[in-house]
Structure formats: structure tokens, C-alpha cells
N, C-alpha and C positions, 0 to 999 in steps of 0.2 A: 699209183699202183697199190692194190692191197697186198698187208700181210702176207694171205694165203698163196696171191698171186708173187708175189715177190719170193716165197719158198718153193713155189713151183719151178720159176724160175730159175732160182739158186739149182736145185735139183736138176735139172733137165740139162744146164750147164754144166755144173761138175759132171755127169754122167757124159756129155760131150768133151767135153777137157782130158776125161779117162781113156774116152776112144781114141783122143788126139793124137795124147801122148804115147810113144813107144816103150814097152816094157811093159811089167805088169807089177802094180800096184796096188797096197790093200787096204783094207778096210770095206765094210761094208756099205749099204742102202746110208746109215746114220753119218759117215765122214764123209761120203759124195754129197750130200743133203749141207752138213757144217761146211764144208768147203768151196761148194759152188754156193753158198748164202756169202759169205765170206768175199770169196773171189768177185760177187758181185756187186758187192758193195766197194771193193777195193775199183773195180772195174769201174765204176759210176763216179768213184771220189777222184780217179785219175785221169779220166775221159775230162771230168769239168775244172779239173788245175792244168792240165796237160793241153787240150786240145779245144777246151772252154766248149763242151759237148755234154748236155746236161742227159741223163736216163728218161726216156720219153716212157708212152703206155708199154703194156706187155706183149701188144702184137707189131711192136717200130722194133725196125733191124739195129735199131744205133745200141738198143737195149739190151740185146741178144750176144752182137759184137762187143759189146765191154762185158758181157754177165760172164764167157766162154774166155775171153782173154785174161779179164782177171780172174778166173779158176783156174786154168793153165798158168800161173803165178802162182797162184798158192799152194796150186800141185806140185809145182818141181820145188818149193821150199816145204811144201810137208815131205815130199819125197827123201830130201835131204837132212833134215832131220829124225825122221824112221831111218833113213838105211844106214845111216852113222852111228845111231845107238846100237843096230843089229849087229855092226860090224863088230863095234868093240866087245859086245857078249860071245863073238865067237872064241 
């Protein structure tokens, strides 16, 4: 997969991960973009120690399934460290 194709990806995932998750979450276009790149690379490196499932092209579901799964991971651990810093500034 290219670069570009692999940031579309990242993108398109985190923006799925956001819909997934309940509540609302912030950041904008730039942390959904860092975070589904993230999440999918997490997603890809755990698929292939985990389930020995390597990241096929950009149109194979197995890519789509770890890119969204491992964003939803990254989501609820950046989530928990924004909302904890928030807390204590109140």
C-alpha cells in the first residue's frame, strides 16, 4: 500500500472509530488523520503477532478491520488521557 493510500486509510478509520465510539470527542480533521494512522499501524502490528494476519492492499477487508479496530484503541486511550488532564484543571 502507498504512503498516501495508507493516510487515507489511517483517516477514513479514525473518522470511523469516532462514529463508533459513544460520546463526543475532540480534536479535529489533524487527530482523527494522527490517530487512525496510528491505530492502524497498531491494528496491522497486532493482527500479525496476535492472529498472524498480515495488512493486505487497500481495497482487502482484513485491512479496514485492523485499521478501525486499532483506532478504536487509540481512541479510548487518547480519550483517557485528554479527559484526565481536563479533569484535574477543573
Amino acid at each position: 500500500m502507498s504512503f498516501l493510500g495508507f493516510l487515507l486509510l489511517g483517516l477514513i478509520a479514525g473518522a470511523i472509530a469516532k462514529l463508533i465510539l459513544p460520546g463526543k470527542q475532540g480534536g479535529g480533521w489533524l487527530i482523527t488523520l494522527l490517530l487512525g494512522v496510528v491505530g492502524a499501524l497498531l491494528g496491522g502490528w497486532l493482527g500479525s503477532a496476535i492472529f498472524n494476519v498480515d495488512m493486505g492492499g487497500f481495497f482487502d477487508i482484513r485491512s479496514w478491520l485492523l485499521a478501525i479496530g486499532g483506532s478504536i484503541v487509540v481512541l479510548l486511550i487518547y480519550g483517557l488521557i485528554v479527559g484526565r488532564g481536563s479533569k484535574a484543571r477543573s
